[in-house]
C-alpha positions in Angstrom: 30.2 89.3 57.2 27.2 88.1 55.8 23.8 89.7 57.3 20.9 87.7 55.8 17.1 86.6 57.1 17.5 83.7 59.0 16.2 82.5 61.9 19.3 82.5 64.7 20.1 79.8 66.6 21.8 78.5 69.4 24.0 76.2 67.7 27.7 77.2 67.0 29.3 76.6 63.8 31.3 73.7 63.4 33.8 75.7 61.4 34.3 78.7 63.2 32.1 78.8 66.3 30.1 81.8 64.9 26.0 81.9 65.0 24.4 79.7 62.5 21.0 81.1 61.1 18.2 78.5 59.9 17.3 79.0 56.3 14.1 77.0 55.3 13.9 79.1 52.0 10.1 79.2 52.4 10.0 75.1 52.3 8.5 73.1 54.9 11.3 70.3 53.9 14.6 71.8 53.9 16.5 73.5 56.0 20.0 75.1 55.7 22.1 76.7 58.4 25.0 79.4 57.6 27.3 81.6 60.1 28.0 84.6 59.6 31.0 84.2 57.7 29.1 82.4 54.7 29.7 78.0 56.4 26.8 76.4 55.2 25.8 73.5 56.1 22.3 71.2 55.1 20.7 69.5 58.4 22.8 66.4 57.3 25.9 68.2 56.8 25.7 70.3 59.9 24.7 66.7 61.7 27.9 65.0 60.5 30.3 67.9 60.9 29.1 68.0 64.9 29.5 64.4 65.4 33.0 64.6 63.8 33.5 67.5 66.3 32.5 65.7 69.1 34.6 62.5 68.2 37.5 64.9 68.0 36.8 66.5 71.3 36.8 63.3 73.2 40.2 62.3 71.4 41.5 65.7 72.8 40.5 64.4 76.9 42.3 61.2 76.1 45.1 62.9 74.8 44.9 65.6 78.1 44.4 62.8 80.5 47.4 60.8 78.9 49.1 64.2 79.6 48.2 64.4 83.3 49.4 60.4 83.8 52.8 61.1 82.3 53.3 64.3 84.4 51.9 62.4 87.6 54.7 59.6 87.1 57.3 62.6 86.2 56.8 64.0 89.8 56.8 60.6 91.4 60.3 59.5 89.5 61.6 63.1 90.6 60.9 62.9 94.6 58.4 65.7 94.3 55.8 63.9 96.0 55.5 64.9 100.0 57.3 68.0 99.3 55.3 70.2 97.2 52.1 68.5 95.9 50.7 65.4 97.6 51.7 62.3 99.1 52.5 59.1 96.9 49.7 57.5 97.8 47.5 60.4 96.5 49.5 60.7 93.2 49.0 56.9 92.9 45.7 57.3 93.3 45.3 60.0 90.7 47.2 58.4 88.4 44.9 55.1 88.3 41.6 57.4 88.5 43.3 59.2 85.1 44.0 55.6 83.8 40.5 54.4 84.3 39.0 57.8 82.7 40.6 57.6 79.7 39.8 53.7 79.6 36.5 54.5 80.3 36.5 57.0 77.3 38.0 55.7 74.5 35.5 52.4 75.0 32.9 55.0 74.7 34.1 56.1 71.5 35.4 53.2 70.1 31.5 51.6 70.5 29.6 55.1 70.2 28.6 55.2 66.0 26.2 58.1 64.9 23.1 56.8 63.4 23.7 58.5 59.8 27.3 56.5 59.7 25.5 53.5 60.6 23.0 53.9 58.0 26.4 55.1 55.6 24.1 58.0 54.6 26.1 60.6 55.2 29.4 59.1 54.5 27.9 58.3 50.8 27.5 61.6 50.2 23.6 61.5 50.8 23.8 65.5 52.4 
C-alpha cells in the first residue's frame, strides 16, 4: 500500500474501488488523484475513466433486465405462472415494464455523450 499526503476523498477508484487522495503538489492548477494501491489518475483521466464506468454499468442493467425478460417468458412457456409465482397477467405485465426499462435505457445511453468526448479532448489524449 501506498500511505502518502493527500487530501482523501469520497470518490472511489475507477480501478479498484479503493480511496483516492487529491494531490495538488502545492499548485493551484493541477490536481492528481491516487488509491491506495498506487492508480493515478489527472482530473481528466479520472473524469473519463468514471464516465466509461458508468457507460459500462448501464450496459450491465440492460444486460440484467434482458435476463429477467427471458426468465419471465421461461416461467410463462413452462406453466409456472398461477402455481408458484404470479398470475399471467402479472408476468405479462412485468415482462413489458422490463421491455420498456431497458428501452428507456439504452436511448439514454445511446444519446447521453460526456462533454470531454464531445469536445474529443480526452479521447486525443489531451489528459
Amino acid at each position: 500500500m501506498l500511505y502518502r499526503d493527500g487530501e482523501p476523498t469520497s470518490i472511489a477508484c475507477p480501478g479498484c474501488a479503493g480511496v483516492l487522495s487529491a494531490f495538488t503538489e502545492g499548485r493551484e492548477d493541477f490536481i492528481r488523484y491516487v488509491c491506495t494501491v498506487g492508480h493515478s489518475f489527472s482530473l481528466p483521466a479520472l473524469l473519463y475513466a468514471k464516465e466509461d464506468q458508468f457507460e459500462y454499468l448501464m450496459w450491465a442493467v440492460i444486460s440484467v433486465l434482458a435476463h429477467l425478460e427471458m426468465g419471465y417468458r421461461d416461467l410463462l412457456e413452462r406453466g409456472y405462472v398461477d402455481v408458484a409465482v404470479a398470475t399471467r397477467q402479472d408476468v405479462e405485465t412485468r415482462i413489458e415494464k422490463v421491455r420498456t426499462y431497458a428501452q428507456l435505457l439504452r436511448e439514454l445511453i445511446e444519446a447521453d455523450r460526456p462533454p470531454a468526448s464531445e469536445a474529443g479532448e480526452i479521447e486525443s489524449g489531451a489528459v
